[in-house]
C-alpha positions as a printed Julia matrix, in Angstrom:
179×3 Matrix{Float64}:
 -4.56   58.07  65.61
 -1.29   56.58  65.99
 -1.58   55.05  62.38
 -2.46   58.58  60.56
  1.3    59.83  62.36
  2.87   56.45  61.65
  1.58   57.01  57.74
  2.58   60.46  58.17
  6.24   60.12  59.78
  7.29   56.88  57.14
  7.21   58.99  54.07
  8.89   61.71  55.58
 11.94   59.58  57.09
 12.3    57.68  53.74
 12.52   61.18  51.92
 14.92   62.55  54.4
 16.83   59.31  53.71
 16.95   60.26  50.43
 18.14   64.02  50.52
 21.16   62.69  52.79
 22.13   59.85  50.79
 22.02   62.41  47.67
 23.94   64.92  49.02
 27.02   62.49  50.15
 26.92   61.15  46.86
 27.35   64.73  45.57
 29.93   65.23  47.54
 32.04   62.28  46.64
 35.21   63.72  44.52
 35.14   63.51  40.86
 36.36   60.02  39.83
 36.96   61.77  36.42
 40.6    61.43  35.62
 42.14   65.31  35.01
 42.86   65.28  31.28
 46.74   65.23  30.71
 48.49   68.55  28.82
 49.49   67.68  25.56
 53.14   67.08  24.62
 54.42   68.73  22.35
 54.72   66.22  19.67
 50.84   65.01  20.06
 50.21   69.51  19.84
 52.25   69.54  16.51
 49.71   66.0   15.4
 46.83   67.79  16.13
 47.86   71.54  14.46
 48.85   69.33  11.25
 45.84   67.27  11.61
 43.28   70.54  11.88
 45.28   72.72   8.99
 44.52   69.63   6.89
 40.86   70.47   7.65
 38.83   73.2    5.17
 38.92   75.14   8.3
 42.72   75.21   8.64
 43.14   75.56   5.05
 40.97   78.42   4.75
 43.24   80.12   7.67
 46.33   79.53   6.06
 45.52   80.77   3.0
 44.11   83.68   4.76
 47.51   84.38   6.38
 49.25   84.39   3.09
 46.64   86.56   1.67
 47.78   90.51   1.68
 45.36   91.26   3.94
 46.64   88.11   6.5
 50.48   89.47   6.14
 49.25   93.52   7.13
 47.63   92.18  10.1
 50.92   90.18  11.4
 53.52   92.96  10.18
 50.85   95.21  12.57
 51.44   92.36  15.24
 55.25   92.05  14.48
 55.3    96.04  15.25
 54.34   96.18  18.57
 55.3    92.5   19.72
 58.23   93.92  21.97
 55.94   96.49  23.7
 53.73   93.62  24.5
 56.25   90.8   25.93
 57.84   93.42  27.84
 54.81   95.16  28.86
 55.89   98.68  28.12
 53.83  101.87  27.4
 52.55  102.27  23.45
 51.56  105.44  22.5
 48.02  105.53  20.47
 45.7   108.12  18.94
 41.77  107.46  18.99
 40.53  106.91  15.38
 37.54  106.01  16.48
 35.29  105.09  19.15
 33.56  102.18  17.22
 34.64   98.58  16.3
 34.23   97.73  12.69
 30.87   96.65  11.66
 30.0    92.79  12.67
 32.46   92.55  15.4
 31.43   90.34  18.13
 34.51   92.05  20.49
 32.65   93.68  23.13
 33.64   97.21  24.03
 36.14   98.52  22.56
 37.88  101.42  20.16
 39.77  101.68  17.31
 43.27  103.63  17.92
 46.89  103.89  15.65
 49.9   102.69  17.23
 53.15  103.6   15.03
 50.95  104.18  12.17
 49.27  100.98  11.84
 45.43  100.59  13.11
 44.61   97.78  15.68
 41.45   97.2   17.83
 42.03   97.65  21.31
 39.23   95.9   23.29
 38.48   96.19  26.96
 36.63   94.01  29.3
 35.64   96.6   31.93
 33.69   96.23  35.16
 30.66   98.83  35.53
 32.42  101.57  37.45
 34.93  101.85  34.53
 32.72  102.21  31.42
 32.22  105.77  32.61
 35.95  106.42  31.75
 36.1   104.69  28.82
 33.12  106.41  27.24
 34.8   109.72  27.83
 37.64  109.27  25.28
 36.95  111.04  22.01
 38.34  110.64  18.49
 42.18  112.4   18.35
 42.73  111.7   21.79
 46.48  110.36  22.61
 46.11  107.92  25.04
 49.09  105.66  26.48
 48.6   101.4   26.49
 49.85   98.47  27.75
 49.32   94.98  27.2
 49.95   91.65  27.37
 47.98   90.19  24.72
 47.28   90.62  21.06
 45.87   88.37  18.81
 44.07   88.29  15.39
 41.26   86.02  13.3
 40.64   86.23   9.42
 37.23   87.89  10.68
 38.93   91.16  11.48
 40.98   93.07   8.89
 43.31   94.64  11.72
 45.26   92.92  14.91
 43.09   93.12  18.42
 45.49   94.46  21.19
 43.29   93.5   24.71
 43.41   97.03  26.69
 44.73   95.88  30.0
 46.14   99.49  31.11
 45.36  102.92  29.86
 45.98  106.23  31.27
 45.05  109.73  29.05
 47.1   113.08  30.29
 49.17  111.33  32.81
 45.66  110.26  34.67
 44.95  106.37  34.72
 41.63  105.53  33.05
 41.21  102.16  33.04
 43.36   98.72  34.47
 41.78   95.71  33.94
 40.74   93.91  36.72
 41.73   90.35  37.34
 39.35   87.65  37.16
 38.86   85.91  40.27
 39.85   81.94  41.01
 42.78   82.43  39.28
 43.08   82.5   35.18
């Protein structure tokens, strides 16, 4: 008898041995070194080194293209509103993205005459809100990002505020652990 719980007890200790040893190993820091931030000479080596790709090349030429230049004249437009983040008036053209758009949700809406998708990432409570804007409607944004890829024929303004008839709407809530 005391064999069978000796044969019984060994395996288990030695596997329990295991589990602990694993877990403080796990729990050892990262001997990883952090990578370092670029400088900004070895940034500039690397831009020049991926324009030089077809990639890059393709980009720049679609910048210079007419339809690269009415995207950043759209961008130029509102680039005050959106360093300062200040209030942009815009009117709903239309409650879909353009066809192929891999955005998430979002809306299509004229800001001093020139078109830009305004995209929102919002939590489930808010999508209720958002779905209740209609074409026409003048809605107030603000922002602190736009950007823009040869993909899309107009500039992407990320909706981080927006209030219809004085009423807030939607405010984008901040991711948490930080960025």
């Amino acid at each position: 008898m005391k064999k069978v719980i000796y044969a019984l007890i060994l395996p288990l200790v030695v596997v329990s041995g295991l589990v602990f040893a694993n877990l403080q190993i796990k729990n050892e820091p990262s001997k990883r070194p952090a990578p370092k931030p670029l400088s900004a000479a070895e940034r500039e080596a690397e831009r020049k080194k991926w324009e030089a790709t077809p990639e890059g090349i393709k980009f720049k030429e679609w910048e210079a293209s007419p339809a690269g230049k009415k995207v950043l004249d759209g961008i130029a437009k509102i680039s005050k509103h959106i360093s300062d983040f200040t209030n942009m008036e815009a009117v709903i053209t239309s409650l879909s993205l353009p066809p192929g758009s891999r955005l998430g949700f979002g809306v299509m809406a004229r800001i001093n005459g020139v078109d830009y998708i305004v995209k929102f990432e919002p939590e489930k409570p808010q999508l209720e809100q958002l779905h209740s804007l209609k074409v026409d409607d003048k809605i107030i944004i603000r922002s602190h990002n736009v950007s823009y890829a040869p993909k899309y024929a107009y500039p992407i303004v990320s909706g981080e505020y927006v209030e219809r008839d004085g009423k807030l709407i939607f405010k984008r809530v901040p991711r948490k652990g930080g960025c």
